[in-house]
C-alpha positions as CSV (number, residue, x, y, z in Angstrom):
1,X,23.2,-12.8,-2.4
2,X,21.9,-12.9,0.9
3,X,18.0,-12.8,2.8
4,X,19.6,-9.9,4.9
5,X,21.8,-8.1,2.6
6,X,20.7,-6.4,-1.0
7,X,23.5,-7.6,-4.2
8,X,23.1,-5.9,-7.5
9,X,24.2,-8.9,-9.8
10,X,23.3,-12.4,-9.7
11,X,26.4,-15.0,-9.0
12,X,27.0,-18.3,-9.3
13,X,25.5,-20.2,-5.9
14,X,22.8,-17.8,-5.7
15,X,19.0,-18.4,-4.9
16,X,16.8,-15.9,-7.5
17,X,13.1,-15.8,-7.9
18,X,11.8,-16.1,-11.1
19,X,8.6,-13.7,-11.6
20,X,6.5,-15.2,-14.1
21,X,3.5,-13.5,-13.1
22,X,1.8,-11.7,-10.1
23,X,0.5,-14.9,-8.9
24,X,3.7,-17.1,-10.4
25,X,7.0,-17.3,-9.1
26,X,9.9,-19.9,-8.2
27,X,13.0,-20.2,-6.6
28,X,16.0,-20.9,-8.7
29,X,19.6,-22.1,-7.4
30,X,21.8,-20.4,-9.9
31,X,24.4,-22.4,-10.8
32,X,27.3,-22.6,-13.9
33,X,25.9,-24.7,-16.7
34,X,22.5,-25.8,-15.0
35,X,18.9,-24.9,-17.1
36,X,15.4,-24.0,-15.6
37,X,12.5,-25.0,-17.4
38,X,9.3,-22.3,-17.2
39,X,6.4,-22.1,-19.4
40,X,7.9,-19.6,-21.6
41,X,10.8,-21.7,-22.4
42,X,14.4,-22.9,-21.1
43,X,16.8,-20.2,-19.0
44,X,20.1,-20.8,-19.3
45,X,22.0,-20.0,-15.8
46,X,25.1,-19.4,-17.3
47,X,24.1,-16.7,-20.0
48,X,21.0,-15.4,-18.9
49,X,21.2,-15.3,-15.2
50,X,24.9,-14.9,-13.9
51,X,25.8,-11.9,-14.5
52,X,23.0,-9.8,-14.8
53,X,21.5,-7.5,-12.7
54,X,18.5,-8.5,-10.4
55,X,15.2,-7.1,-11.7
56,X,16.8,-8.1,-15.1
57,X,14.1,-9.1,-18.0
58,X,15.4,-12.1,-19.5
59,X,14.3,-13.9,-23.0
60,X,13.6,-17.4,-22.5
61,X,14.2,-19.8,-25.7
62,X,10.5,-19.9,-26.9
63,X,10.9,-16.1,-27.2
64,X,8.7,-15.5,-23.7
65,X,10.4,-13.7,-21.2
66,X,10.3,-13.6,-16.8
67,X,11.9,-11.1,-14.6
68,X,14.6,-12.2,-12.3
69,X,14.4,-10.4,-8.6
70,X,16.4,-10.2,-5.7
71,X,15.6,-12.6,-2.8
72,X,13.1,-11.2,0.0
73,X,11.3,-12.8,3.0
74,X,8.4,-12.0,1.4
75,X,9.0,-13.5,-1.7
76,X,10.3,-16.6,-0.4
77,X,6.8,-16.8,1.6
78,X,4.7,-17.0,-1.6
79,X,7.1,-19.3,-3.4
80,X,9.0,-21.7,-0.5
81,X,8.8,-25.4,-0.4
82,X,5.6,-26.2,1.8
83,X,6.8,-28.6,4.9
84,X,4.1,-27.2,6.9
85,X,1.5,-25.1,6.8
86,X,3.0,-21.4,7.0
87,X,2.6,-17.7,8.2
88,X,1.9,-14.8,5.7
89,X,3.0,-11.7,5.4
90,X,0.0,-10.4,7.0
91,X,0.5,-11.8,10.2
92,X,4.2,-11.8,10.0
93,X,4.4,-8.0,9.4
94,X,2.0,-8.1,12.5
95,X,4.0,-10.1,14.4
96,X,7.6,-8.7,14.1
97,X,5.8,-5.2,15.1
98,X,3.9,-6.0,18.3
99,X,7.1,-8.0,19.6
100,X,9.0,-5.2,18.8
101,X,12.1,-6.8,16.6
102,X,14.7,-4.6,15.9
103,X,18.4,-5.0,15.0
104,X,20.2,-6.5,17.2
105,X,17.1,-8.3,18.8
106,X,17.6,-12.4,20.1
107,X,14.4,-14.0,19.3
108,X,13.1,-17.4,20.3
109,X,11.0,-19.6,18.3
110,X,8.8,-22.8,18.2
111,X,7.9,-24.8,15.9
112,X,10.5,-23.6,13.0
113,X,8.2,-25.6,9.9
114,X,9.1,-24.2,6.5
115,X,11.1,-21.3,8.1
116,X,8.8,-18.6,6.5
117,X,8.4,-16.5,9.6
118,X,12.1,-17.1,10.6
119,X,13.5,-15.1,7.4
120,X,10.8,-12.7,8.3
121,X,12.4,-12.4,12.0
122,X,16.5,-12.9,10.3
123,X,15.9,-9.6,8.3
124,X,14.5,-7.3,11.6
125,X,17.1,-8.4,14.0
126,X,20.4,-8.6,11.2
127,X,23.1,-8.2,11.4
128,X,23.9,-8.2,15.0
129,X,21.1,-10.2,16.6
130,X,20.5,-14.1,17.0
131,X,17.4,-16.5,16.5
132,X,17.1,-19.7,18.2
133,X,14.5,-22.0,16.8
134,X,13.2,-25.1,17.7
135,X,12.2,-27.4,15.7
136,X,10.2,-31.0,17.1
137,X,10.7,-33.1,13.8
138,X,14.2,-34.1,12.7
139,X,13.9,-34.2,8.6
140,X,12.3,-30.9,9.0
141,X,15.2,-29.1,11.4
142,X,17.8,-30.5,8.8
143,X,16.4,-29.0,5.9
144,X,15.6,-25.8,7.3
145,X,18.7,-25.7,9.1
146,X,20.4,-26.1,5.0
147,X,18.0,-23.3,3.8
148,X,19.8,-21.2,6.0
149,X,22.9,-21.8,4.8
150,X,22.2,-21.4,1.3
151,X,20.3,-18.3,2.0
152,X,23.6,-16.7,3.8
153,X,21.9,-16.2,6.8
154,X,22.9,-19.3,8.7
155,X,25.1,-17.3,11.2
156,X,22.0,-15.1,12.6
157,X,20.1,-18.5,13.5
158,X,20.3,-21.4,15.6
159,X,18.6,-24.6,15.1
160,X,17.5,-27.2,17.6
161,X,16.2,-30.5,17.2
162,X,14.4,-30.6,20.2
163,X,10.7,-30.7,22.0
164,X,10.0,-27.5,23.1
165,X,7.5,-28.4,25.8
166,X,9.7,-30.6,27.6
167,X,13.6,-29.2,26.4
168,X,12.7,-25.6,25.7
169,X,14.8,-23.0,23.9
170,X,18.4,-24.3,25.0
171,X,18.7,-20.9,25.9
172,X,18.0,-18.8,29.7
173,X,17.6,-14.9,30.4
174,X,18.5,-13.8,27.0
175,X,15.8,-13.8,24.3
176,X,13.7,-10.1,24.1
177,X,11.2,-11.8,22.3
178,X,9.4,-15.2,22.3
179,X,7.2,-16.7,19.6
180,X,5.4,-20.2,19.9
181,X,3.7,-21.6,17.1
182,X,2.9,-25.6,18.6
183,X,-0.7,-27.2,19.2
184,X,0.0,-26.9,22.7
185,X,2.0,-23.5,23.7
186,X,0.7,-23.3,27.1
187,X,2.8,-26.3,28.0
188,X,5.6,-24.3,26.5
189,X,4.7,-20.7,28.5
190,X,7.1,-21.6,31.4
191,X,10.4,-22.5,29.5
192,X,9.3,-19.4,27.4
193,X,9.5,-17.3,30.4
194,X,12.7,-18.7,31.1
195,X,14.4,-17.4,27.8
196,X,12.8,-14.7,27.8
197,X,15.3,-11.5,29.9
198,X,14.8,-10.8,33.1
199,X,14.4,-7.2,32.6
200,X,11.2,-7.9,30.6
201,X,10.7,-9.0,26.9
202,X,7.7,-9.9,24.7
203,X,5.7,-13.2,23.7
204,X,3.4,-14.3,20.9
205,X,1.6,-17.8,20.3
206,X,-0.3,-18.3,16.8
207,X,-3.4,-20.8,17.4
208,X,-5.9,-21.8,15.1
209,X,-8.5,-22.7,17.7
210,X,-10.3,-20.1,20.3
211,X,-10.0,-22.9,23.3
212,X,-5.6,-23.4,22.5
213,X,-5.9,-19.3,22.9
214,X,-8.0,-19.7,26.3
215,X,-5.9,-22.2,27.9
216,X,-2.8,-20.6,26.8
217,X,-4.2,-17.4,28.2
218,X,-4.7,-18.7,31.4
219,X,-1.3,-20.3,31.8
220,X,0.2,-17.0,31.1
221,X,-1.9,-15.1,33.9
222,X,-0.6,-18.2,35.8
223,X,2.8,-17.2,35.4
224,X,2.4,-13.5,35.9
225,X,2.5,-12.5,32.4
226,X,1.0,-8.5,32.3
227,X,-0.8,-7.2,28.8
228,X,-2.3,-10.2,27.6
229,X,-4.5,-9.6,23.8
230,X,-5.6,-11.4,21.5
231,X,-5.9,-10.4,18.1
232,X,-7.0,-11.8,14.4
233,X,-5.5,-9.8,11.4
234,X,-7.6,-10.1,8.2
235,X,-6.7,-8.8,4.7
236,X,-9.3,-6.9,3.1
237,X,-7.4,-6.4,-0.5
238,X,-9.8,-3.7,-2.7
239,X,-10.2,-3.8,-6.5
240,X,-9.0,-0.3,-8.0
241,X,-10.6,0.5,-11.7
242,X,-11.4,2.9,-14.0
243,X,-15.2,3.6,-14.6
244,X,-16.5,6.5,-16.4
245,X,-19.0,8.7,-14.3
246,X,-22.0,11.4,-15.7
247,X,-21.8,14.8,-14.5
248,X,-24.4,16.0,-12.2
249,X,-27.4,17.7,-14.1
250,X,-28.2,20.5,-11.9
251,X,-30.8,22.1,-14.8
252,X,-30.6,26.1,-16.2
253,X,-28.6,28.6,-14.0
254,X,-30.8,30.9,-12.3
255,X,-28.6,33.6,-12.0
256,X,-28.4,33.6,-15.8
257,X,-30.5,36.1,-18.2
258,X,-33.0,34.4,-20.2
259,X,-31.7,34.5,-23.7
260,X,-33.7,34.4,-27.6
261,X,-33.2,31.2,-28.6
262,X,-30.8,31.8,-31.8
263,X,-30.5,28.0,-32.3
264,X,-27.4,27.3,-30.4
265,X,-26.9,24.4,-28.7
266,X,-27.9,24.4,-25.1
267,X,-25.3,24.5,-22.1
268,X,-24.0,21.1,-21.5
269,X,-25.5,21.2,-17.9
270,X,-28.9,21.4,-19.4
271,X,-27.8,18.4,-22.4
272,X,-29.8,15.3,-22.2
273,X,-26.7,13.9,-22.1
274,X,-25.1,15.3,-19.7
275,X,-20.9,14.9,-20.2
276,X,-19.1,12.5,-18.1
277,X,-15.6,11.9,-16.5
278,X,-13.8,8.9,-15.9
279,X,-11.7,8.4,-12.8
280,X,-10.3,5.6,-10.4
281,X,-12.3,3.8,-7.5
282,X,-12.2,0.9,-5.8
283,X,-14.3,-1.7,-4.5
284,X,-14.2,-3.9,-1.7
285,X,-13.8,-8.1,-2.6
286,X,-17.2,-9.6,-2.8
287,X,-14.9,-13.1,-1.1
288,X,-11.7,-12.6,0.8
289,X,-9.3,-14.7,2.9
290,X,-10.9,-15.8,6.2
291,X,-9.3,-17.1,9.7
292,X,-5.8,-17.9,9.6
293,X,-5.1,-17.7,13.3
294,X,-5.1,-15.8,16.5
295,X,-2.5,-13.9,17.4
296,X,-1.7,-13.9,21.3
297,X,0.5,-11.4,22.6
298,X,1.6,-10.8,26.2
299,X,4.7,-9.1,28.2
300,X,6.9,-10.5,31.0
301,X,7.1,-8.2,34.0
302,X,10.3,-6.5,35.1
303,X,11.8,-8.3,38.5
C-alpha cells in the first residue's frame, strides 16, 4: 500500500479506510491479530481485512457490514487526524493546477499542519519529484514527518523543523513551485523567491483575511513577482432528484377533422388530466460552504 502507488490486496502494515457511510469513514492500521471497533460491530484484521481485496464488503460481528477502500489523498483529507485546521479538496485540486504540479515537480511548502495538502502535492509530482516542507512547531513536524513513513511516501518528502520566515526552505534555485500557508507569508516571499528556480517557477499563499492577501501582494510586486491573482474557489454541490412532471396541454389539434362523438375517450392532450413523465433535475443548496480562504497566485520572472 502506498498514497502514490495503487495495491490490489490489503497487507499486514497497511493504512485502509473504512467506508461506513458517505459522510463516515476512518483510517485503520492493519495489523496481524489487532480488532477495530465500528458501529456495526468488531473487524477482525487478521480474517476480514488481510488478505482481501480493497473495495472488499466485509461482515462485521453484529451482522452490519463497511467497505474497505484503497488509500487516496482525498480520502485521507475527510478522515485525517485534525492538528490544524486543513485544506480541502476544493482548493487543493485548485491549487496543484494553477502551480502547475506534474511528475517529477520539486515543491516547497509552509506550514506542513496535518499534511493534507502535502499528500495532495506527493501524488502529482511521484515518483520522481521531491517536497520540502516546513514545518514551525516540533510535535507537529514529528508526527507528520511518521505519517509519511507509514503512508510509503516518506522518500518524496522532506521535513524541516524550522521557521520559515526567518530559516526558509533549506533549499536555493531548485523548487518549480512554492506554496505558503503562515499568518504572515509576506515575510516569507523573499526566501520563497530564493527556492524557487531561476528560470522561473510558480507561488501560492492561502489567507483567510483580505488585508494578509494585500500585504502579501504588495511584497510580491516588491520583489518583482509578474501575474499576481487572487482567487476564492466556492463549492456549489446541487441536489439531483427525481420529480414527476405534467405534460403540456396544448388543447384539440387544429389540423385534425372534427369527428361524431361516438363516446370514446378524448385524446390525452385534451384529458383533464393531462399524463405526466418523471425525470431527473437538480437544484441548487438553499445553504452551502462559505469562505475558506484566498488563494494568491503569482510567477517569478525569468533572469
Amino acid at each position: 500500500m502506498s498514497f502514490v502507488e495503487y495495491s490490489d490486496f490489503i497487507q499486514d502494515g497497511d493504512v485502509a479506510i473504512i467506508y461506513l457511510g458517505h459522510d463516515s469513514m476512518m483510517p485503520v492500521k492493519v495489523q496481524q491479530g489487532a480488532q477495530t471497533q465500528t458501529r456495526y460491530g468488531v473487524i477482525r484484521h487478521s480474517t476480514d481485512l488481510i488478505g482481501q481485496r480493497y473495495g472488499s464488503k466485509v461482515t462485521c460481528s453484529k451482522g452490519g457490514w463497511v467497505h474497505v477502500l484503497h488509500p487516496t489523498p482525498e480520502l485521507w483529507t475527510v478522515c485525517l487526524p485534525h492538528r490544524t485546521q486543513i485544506l480541502y479538496t476544493t482548493d487543493i485540486a485548485t491549487i496543484t493546477m494553477m502551480l502547475e504540479l506534474k511528475p517529477g515537480s520539486i515543491v516547497c511548502e509552509s506550514g506542513t499542519g496535518s499534511g493534507s495538502l502535502s499528500h495532495g502535492i506527493l501524488r502529482t509530482i511521484a515518483p520522481t519529484g521531491h517536497l520540502h516542507t516546513v514545518e514551525f512547531h516540533q510535535q507537529r513536524a514529528e508526527k507528520v514527518a511518521e505519517e509519511f513513513k507509514e503512508h510509503r511516501v516518506g522518500h518524496l518528502v522532506t521535513v524541516r523543523n524550522q521557521d520559515v520566515c526567518k530559516d526558509g526552505f533549506g533549499v536555493t534555485g531548485v523548487a518549480d513551485a512554492v506554496f505558503l500557508d503562515i499568518p504572515s507569508p509576506w515575510e516569507a516571499v523573499g526566501h520563497a523567491k530564493a527556492a524557487l528556480k531561476t528560470q522561473g517557477g510558480r507561488l501560492c499563499s492561502f489567507s483567510p483575511c483580505i488585508e494578509q492577501v494585500q500585504r502579501t501582494c504588495e511584497v510580491l510586486t516588491d520583489h518583482g513577482f509578474e501575474e499576481i491573482s487572487t482567487m476564492e474557489v466556492l463549492l456549489r454541490v446541487h441536489d439531483v432528484r427525481t420529480v414527476p412532471l405534467p405534460l403540456p396541454d396544448f388543447g384539440p389539434d387544429p389540423s385534425a377533422q372534427t369527428q361524431p362523438e361516438t363516446g370514446e375517450e378524448p385524446h390525452p392532450m385534451c384529458s383533464p388530466n393531462p399524463p405526466s413523465i418523471t425525470m431527473k433535475t437538480t437544484t441548487p443548496p438553499r445553504e452551502m460552504p462559505g469562505h475558506t480562504g484566498y488563494l494568491t497566485f503569482a510567477t517569478k520572472p525569468r533572469t
